[in-house]
C-alpha beads as a LAMMPS data file, in Angstrom:
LAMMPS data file: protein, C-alpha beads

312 atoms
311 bonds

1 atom types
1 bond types

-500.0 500.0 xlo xhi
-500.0 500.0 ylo yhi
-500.0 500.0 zlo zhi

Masses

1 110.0

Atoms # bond

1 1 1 -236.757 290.604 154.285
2 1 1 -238.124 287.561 154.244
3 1 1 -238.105 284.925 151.040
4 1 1 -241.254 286.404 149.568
5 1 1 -239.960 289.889 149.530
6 1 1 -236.224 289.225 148.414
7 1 1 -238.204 287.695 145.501
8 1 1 -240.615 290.603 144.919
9 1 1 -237.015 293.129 145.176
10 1 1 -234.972 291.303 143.049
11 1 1 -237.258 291.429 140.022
12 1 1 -238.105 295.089 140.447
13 1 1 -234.057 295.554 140.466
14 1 1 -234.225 293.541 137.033
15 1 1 -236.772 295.363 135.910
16 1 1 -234.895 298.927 137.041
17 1 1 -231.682 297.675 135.834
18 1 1 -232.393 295.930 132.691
19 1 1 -230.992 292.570 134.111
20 1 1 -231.163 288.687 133.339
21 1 1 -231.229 285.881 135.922
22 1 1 -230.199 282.492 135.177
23 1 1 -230.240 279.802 137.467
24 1 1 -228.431 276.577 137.390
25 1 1 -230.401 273.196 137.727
26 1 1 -228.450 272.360 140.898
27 1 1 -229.212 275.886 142.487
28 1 1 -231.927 276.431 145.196
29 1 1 -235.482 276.072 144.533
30 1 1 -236.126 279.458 145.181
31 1 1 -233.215 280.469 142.781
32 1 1 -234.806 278.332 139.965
33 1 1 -238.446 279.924 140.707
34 1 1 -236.737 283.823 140.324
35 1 1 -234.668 283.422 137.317
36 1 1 -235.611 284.236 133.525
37 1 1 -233.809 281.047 132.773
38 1 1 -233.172 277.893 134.158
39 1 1 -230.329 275.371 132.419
40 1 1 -227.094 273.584 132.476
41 1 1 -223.963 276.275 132.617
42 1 1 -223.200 275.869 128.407
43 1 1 -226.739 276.407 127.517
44 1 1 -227.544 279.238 129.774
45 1 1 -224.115 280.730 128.686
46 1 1 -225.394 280.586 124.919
47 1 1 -228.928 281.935 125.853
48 1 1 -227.036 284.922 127.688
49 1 1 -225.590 285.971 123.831
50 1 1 -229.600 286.444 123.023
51 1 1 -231.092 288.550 125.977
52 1 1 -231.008 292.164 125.416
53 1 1 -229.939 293.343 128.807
54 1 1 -227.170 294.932 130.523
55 1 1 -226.769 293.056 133.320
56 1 1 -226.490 288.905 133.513
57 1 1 -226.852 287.542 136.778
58 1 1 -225.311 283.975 136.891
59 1 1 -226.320 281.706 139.265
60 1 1 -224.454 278.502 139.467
61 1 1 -220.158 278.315 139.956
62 1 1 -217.330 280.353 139.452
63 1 1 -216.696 278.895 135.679
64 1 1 -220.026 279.120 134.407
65 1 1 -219.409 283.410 135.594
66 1 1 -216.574 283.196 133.626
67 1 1 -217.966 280.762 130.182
68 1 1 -220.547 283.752 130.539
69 1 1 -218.284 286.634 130.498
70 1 1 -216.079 284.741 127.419
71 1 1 -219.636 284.445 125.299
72 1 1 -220.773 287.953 126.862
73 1 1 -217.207 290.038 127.029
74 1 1 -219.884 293.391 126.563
75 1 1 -222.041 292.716 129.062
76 1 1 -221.813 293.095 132.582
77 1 1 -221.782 289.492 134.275
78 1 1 -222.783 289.452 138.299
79 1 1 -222.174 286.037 140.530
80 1 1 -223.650 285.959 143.950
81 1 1 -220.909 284.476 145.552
82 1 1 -217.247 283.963 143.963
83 1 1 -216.295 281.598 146.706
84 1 1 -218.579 279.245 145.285
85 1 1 -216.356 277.305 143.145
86 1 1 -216.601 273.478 141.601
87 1 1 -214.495 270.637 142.797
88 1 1 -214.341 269.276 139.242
89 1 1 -212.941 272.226 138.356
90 1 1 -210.507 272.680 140.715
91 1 1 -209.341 268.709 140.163
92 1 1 -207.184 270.557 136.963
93 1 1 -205.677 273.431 137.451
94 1 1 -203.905 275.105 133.931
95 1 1 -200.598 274.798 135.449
96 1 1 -200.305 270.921 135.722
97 1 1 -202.575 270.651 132.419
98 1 1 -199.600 272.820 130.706
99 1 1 -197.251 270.597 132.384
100 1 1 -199.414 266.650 130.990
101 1 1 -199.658 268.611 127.347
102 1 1 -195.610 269.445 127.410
103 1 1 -195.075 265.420 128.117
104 1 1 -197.577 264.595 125.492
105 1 1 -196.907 266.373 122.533
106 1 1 -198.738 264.304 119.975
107 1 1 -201.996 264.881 121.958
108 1 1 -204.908 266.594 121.506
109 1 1 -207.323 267.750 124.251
110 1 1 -210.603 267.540 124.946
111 1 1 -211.672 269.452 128.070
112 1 1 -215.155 268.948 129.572
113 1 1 -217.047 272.460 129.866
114 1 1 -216.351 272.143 134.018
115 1 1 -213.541 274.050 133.791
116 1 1 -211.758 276.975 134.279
117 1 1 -211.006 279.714 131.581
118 1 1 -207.623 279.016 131.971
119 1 1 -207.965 275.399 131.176
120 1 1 -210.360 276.242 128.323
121 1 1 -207.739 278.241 127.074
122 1 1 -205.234 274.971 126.884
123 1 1 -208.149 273.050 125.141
124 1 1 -208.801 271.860 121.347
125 1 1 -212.256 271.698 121.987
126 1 1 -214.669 271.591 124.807
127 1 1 -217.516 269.581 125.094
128 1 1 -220.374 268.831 127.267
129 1 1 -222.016 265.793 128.815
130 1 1 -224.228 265.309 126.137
131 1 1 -222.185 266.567 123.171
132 1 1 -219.214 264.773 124.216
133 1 1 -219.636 261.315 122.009
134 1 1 -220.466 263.343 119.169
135 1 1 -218.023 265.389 119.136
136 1 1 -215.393 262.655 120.032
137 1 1 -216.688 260.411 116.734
138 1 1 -216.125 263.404 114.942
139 1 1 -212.543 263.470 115.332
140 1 1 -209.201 261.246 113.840
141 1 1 -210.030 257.739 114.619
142 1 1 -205.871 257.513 115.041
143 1 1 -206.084 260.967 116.762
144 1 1 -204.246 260.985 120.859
145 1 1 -206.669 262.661 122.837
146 1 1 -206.243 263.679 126.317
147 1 1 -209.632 264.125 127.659
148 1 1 -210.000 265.746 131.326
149 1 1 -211.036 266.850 133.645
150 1 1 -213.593 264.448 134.233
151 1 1 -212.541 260.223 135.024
152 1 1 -215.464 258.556 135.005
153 1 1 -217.310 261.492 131.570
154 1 1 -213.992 260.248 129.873
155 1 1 -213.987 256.586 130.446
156 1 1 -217.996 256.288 130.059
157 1 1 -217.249 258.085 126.369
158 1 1 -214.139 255.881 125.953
159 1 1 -216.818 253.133 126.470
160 1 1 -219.323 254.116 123.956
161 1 1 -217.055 254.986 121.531
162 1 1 -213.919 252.418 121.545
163 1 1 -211.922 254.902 122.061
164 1 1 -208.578 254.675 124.731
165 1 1 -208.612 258.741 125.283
166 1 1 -206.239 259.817 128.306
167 1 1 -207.742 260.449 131.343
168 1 1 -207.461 263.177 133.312
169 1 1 -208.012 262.076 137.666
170 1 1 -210.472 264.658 138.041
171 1 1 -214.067 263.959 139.316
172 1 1 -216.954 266.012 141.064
173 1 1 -217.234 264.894 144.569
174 1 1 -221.420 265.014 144.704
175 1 1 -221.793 262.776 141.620
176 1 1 -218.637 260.452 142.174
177 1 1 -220.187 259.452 145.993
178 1 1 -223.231 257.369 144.977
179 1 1 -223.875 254.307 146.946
180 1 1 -223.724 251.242 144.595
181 1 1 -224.829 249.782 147.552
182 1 1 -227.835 251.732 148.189
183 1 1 -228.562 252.128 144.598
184 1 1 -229.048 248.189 144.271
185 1 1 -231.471 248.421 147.523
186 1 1 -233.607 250.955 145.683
187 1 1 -233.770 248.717 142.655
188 1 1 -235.069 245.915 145.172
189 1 1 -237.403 247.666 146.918
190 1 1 -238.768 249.480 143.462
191 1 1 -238.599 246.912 140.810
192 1 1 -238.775 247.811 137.153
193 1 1 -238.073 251.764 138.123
194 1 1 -235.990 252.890 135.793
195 1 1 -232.709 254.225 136.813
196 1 1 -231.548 257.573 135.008
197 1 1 -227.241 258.581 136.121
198 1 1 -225.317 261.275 134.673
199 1 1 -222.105 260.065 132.996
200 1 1 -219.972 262.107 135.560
201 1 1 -220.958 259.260 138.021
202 1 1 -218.467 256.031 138.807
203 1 1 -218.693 253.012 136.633
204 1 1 -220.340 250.703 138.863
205 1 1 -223.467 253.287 139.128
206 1 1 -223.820 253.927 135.325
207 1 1 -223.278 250.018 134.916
208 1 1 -227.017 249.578 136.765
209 1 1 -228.701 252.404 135.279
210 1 1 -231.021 252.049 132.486
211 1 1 -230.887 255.959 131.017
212 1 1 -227.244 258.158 130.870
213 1 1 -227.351 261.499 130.083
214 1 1 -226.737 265.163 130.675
215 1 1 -228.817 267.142 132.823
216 1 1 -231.428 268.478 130.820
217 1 1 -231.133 265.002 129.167
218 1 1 -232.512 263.156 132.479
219 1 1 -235.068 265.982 132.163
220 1 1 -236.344 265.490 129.126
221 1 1 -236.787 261.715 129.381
222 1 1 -238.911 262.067 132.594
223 1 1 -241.165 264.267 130.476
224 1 1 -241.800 262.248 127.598
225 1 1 -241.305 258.992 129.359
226 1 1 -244.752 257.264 130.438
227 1 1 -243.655 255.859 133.992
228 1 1 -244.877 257.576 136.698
229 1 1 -241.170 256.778 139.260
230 1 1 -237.953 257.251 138.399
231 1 1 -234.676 256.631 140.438
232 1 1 -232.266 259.052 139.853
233 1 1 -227.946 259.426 140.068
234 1 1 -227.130 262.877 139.917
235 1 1 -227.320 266.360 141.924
236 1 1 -230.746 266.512 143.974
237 1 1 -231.773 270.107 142.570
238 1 1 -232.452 268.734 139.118
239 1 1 -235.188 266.974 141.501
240 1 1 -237.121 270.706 141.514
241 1 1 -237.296 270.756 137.676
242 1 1 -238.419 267.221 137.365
243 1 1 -241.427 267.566 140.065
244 1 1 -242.264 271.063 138.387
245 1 1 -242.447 269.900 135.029
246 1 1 -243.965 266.302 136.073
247 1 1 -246.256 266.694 139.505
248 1 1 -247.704 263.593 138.690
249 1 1 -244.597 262.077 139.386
250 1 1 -241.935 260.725 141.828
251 1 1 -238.478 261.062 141.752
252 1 1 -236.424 258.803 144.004
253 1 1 -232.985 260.126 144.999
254 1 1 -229.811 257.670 144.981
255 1 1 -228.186 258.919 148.138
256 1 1 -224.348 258.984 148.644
257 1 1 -221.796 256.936 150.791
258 1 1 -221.567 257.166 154.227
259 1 1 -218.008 257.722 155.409
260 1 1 -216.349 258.807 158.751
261 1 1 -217.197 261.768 159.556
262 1 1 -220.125 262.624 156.967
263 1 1 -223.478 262.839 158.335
264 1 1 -225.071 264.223 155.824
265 1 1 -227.125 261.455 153.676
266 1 1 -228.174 264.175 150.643
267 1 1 -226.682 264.412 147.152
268 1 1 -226.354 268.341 147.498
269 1 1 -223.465 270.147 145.892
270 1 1 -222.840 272.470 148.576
271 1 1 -221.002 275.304 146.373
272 1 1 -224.320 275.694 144.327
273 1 1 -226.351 276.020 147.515
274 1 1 -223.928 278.947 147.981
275 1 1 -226.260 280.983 146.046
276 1 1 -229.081 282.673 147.747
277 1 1 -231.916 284.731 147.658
278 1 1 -230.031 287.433 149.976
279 1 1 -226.917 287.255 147.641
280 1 1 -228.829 287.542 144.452
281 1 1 -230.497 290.690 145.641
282 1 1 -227.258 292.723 146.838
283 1 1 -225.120 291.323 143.797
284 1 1 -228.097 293.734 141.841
285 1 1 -228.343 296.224 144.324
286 1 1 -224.663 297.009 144.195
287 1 1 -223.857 295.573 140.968
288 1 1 -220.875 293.236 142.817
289 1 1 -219.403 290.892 142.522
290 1 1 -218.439 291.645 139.061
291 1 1 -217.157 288.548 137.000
292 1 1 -213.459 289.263 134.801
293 1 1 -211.761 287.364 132.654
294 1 1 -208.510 288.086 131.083
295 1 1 -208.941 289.420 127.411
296 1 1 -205.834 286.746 125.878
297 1 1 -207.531 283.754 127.866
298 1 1 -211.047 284.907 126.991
299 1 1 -209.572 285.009 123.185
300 1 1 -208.371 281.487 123.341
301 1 1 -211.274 279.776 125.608
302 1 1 -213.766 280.877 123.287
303 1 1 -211.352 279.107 120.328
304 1 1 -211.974 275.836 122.023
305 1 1 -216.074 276.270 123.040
306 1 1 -216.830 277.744 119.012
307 1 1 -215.237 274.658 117.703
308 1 1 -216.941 272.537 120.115
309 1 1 -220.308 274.655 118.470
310 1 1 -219.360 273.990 115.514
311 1 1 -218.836 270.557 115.597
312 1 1 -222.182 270.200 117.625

Bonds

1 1 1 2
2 1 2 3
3 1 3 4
4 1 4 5
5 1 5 6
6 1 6 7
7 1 7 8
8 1 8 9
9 1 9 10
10 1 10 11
11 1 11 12
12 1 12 13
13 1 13 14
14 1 14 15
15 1 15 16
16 1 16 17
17 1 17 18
18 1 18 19
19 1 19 20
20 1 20 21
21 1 21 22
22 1 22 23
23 1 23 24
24 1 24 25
25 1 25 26
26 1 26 27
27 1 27 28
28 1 28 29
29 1 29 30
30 1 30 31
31 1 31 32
32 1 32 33
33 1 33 34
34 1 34 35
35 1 35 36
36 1 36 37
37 1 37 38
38 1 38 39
39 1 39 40
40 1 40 41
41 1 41 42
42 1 42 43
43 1 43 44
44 1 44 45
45 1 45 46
46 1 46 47
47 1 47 48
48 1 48 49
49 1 49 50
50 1 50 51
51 1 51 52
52 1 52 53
53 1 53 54
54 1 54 55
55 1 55 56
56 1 56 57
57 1 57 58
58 1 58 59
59 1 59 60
60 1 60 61
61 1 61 62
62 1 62 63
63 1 63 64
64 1 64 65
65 1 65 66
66 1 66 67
67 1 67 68
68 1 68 69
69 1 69 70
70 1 70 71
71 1 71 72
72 1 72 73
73 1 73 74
74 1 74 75
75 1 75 76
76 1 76 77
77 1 77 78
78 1 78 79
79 1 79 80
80 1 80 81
81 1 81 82
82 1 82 83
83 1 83 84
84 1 84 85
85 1 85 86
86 1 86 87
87 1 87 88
88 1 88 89
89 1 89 90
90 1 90 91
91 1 91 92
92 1 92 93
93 1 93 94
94 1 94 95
95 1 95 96
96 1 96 97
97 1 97 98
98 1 98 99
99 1 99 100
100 1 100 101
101 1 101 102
102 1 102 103
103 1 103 104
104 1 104 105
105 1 105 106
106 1 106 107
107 1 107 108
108 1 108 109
109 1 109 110
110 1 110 111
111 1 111 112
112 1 112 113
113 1 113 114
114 1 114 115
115 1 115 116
116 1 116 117
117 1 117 118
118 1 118 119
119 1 119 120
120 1 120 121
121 1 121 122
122 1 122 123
123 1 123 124
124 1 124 125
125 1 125 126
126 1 126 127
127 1 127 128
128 1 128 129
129 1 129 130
130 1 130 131
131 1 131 132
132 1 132 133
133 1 133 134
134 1 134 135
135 1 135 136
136 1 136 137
137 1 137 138
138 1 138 139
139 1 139 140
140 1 140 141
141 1 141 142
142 1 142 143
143 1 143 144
144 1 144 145
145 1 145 146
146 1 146 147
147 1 147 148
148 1 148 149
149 1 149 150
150 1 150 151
151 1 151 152
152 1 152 153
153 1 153 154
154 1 154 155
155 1 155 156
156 1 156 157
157 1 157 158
158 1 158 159
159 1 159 160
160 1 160 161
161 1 161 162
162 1 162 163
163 1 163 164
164 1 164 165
165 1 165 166
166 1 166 167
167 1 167 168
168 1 168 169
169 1 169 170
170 1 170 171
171 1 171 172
172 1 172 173
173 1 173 174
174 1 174 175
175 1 175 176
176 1 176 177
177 1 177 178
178 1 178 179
179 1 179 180
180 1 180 181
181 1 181 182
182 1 182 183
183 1 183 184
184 1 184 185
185 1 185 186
186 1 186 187
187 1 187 188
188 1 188 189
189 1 189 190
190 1 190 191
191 1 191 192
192 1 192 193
193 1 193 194
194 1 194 195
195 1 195 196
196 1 196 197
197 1 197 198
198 1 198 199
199 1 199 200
200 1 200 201
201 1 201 202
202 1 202 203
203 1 203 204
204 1 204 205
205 1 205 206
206 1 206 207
207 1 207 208
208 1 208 209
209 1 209 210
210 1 210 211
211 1 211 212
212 1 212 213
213 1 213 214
214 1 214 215
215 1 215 216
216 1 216 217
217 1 217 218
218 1 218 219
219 1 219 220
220 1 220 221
221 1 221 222
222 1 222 223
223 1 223 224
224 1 224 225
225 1 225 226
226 1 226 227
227 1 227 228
228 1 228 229
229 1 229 230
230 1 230 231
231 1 231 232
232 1 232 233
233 1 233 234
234 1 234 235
235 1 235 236
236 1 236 237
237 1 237 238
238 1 238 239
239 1 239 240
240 1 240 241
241 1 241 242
242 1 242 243
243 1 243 244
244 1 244 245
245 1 245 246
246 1 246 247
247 1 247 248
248 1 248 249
249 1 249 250
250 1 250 251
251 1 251 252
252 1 252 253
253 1 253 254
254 1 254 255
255 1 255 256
256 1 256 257
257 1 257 258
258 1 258 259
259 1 259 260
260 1 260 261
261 1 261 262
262 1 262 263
263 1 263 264
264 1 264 265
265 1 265 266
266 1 266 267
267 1 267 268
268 1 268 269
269 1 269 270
270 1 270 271
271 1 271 272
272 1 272 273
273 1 273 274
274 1 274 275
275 1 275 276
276 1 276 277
277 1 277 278
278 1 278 279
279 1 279 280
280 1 280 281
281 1 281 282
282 1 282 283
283 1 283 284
284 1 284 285
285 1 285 286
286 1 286 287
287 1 287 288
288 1 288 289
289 1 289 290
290 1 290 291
291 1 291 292
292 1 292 293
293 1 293 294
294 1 294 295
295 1 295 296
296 1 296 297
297 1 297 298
298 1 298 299
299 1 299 300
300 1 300 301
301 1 301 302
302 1 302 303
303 1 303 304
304 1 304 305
305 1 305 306
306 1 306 307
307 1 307 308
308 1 308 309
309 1 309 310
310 1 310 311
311 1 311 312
């Protein structure tokens, strides 16, 4: 089948099998244009506790299956592709976080929503990239706080907030390769564009942008915003949303680094291209692969993302 009639299939299967699709903001175009939903993983996660359906079809990464499953333990969550995992989540595994928290008893910690169930179920309180100051002024001005698994989330909030959290070394590799170098060159070439970066990117990067934010953040101020260009520092699929919602617009990618051996000049995250068209349709079709989480880890990950929603 080609793309059209995957598309036409999968929706009859939804309709046949009473079944949800949400699509993260990084996924394929053609992902975003078939699912009910389009988000970041927490907010797509919290809209799956409000669909009547049997089936939930996330498309995104591995955690966001499983954040689905711990808000959804009665429903039946599907992921096209397990294999497609995060490298921000994989930077902190709950092993060597078990191991940090035994050395630093007196802390606290504060785990960004990129992360595994088992992390989550190490964690105080997770947050997300645009809940994370709040959340953090919320708490013990004298209070330790390791924050992970995110470097550069943890030191932008450290920076906005005066706090001196404990960093985790973790980073995603898409939004941590931004050319400062190219970035400036944009700015030359396109003067007075504003610059919008997500805080997962490096220092130097957020240091010449004039907008930091989450995802749907970015989104929203190319919406209400009256300039017609925007640069922008953070996974290319947003890019979809942005030209969708604005056609009017431009959007002007800040490519990567080149190093040795990397051709490639796109910001893609490769693991969310893992999800396509073909995959969404047999995941329905044979109801597989089928997305488990342990019921003791569930019961304490969901500890740490209801306080975070409460505090929010």
């Amino acid at each position: 089948m080609n793309n059209k009639e995957l598309s036409a299939a999968i929706r009859q299967l939804c309709k046949e099998k009473n079944a949800v699709i949400f699509a993260h903001y990084y996924t394929r175009p053609e992902i975003q244009e078939i699912a009910d939903f389009v988000g970041d993983s927490l907010a797509l996660a919290q809209q799956a506790t409000r669909v009547h359906a049997d089936i939930l079809v996330m498309c995104g990464v591995h955690f966001m299956g499983e954040t689905m499953k711990i808000l959804c333990p009665e429903k039946k969550v599907l992921v096209p592709d397990m294999a497609a995992g995060c490298s921000l989540a994989d930077s902190c595994n709950a092993q060597d976080l078990a191991l940090f928290k035994a050395q630093h008893p007196d802390h606290m910690v504060v785990s960004y929503v990129n992360t595994t169930a088992d992390v989550k179920a190490l964690t105080d309180v997770v947050v997300t990239s645009s809940n994370a100051k709040k959340i953090i002024d919320q708490l013990p001005k004298d209070a330790k706080i390791i924050f992970g698994p995110d470097y550069n989330l943890g030191n932008y909030i450290n920076s906005v907030t005066g706090r001196e959290m404990l960093l985790w070394n973790g980073a995603c590799h898409v939004h941590s390769r931004f050319s400062q170098e190219a970035l400036l060159q944009l700015k030359k070439e396109n003067p007075g564009v504003e610059v919008l970066a997500h805080p997962e990117c490096k220092a130097p990067i957020l240091a010449q942008s004039d907008v930091i934010g989450s995802t749907k953040a970015l989104l929203e101020h190319t919406i209400k915003s009256s300039a017609k260009r925007f640069i922008i520092a953070t996974e290319s699929g947003i890019l979809f949303e942005m030209q969708r919602a604005c056609p009017d617009k431009q959007f002007i990618p800040v490519p990567p680094e080149m190093t040795e051996g990397m051709g490639c000049s796109c910001n893609e995250c490769e693991y969310m291209r893992m999800n396509t068209l073909e995959k969404v349709y047999n995941c329905l079709l044979n109801e597989s692969p089928e997305m488990h989480v342990n019921k003791e880890t569930a019961r304490k990950a969901v500890s740490s993302i209801n306080r975070m929603l409460e505090m929010s």
